[in-house]
N, C-alpha and C positions, 0 to 999 in steps of 0.2 A: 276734719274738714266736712264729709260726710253730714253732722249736727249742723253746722251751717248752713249748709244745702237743703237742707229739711226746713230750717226756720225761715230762711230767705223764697224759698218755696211757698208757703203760708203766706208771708206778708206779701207779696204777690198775688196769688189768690183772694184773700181779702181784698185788697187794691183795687183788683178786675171785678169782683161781685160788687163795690159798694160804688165804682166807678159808671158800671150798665146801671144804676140805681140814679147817679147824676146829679153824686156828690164829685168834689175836687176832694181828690186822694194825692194823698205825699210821701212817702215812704223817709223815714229821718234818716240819719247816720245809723252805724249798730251799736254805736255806741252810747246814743241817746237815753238816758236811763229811762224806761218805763214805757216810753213813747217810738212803738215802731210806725207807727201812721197820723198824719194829722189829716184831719179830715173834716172840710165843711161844707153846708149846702152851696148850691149855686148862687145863692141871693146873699148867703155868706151873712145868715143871720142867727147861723148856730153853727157851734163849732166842736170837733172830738178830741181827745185822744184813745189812741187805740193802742194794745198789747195784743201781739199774736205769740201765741203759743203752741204752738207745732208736733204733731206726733206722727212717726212714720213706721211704729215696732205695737206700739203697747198705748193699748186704746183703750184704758178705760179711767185713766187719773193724766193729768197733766204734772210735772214738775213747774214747782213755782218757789219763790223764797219769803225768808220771813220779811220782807219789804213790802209784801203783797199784803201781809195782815192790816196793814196799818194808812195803805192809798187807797182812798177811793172820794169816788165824786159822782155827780148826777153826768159829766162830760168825760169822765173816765171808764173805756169798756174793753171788754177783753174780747178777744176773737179766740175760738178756741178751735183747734183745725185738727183732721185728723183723715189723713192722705192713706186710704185703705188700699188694695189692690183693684175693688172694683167701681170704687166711689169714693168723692169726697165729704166730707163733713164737716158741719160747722155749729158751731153754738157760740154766740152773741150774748154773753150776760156781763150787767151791771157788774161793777168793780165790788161794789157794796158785799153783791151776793157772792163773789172770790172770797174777799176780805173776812167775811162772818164763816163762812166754810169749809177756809183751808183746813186740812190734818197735820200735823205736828209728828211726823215718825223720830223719836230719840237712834241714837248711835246702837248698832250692835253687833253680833258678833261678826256680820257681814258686811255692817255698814258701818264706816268709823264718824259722818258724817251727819249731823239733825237734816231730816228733808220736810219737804213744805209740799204740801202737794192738795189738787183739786181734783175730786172724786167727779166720773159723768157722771152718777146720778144727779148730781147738785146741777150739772148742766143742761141734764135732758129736755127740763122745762123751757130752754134757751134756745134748743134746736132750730138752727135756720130763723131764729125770732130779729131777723133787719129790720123791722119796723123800730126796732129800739133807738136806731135814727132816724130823727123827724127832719 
């Protein structure tokens, strides 16, 4: 339950920063594949989807899946959040730049699992970058 709370956390935060900005925020079902927020200007002449991905332990890669390799669009963007003790965090990158830079970790002897995951560095450049919505 706890991961819940952390993700539902995030897309919230997202919501309230792109809301003070004076777009219409939406938060979808959780079941919504792909699409935790839909989000368009007030003239409602451009329109998003947004993925939030949430971290409240381990801040420096997001977990993501292999579904992430292969979505992206110029209206598709990831919120990437990251709920520290003394701050929070954000990076705002294109789905594209997700998509081209996931890592691929194979199974092993810890992990019987393939994980997908998006390194910050690949984010840094994204830091706080909300002008990505026009």
């Amino acid at each position: 339950m706890k991961g819940q709370l952390t993700g539902m956390t995030g897309v919230y935060l997202v919501a309230a920063k792109l809301s003070r900005r004076g777009f219409i925020t939406s938060p979808t079902y959780r079941s919504a594949q792909g699409a935790d927020l839909l989000v368009t200007t007030a003239d409602c002449s451009s329109s998003y989807v947004v993925q939030v991905k949430t971290n409240a332990k381990t801040f420096n890669f997001w977990l993501m899946s292999s579904k992430n390799m292969s979505i992206h669009s110029k209206t598709f963007i990831y919120a990437l959040v990251n709920l520290r003790k003394d701050r929070t965090e954000f990076f705002i990158v294109p789905s594209r730049i997700v998509a081209e830079n996931l890592k691929v970790s194979e199974p092993s002897k810890s992990r019987k699992s393939t994980w997908y995951s998006f390194s910050i560095d690949y984010a840094k450049p994204y830091k706080d970058k909300w002008e990505i919505f026009k």
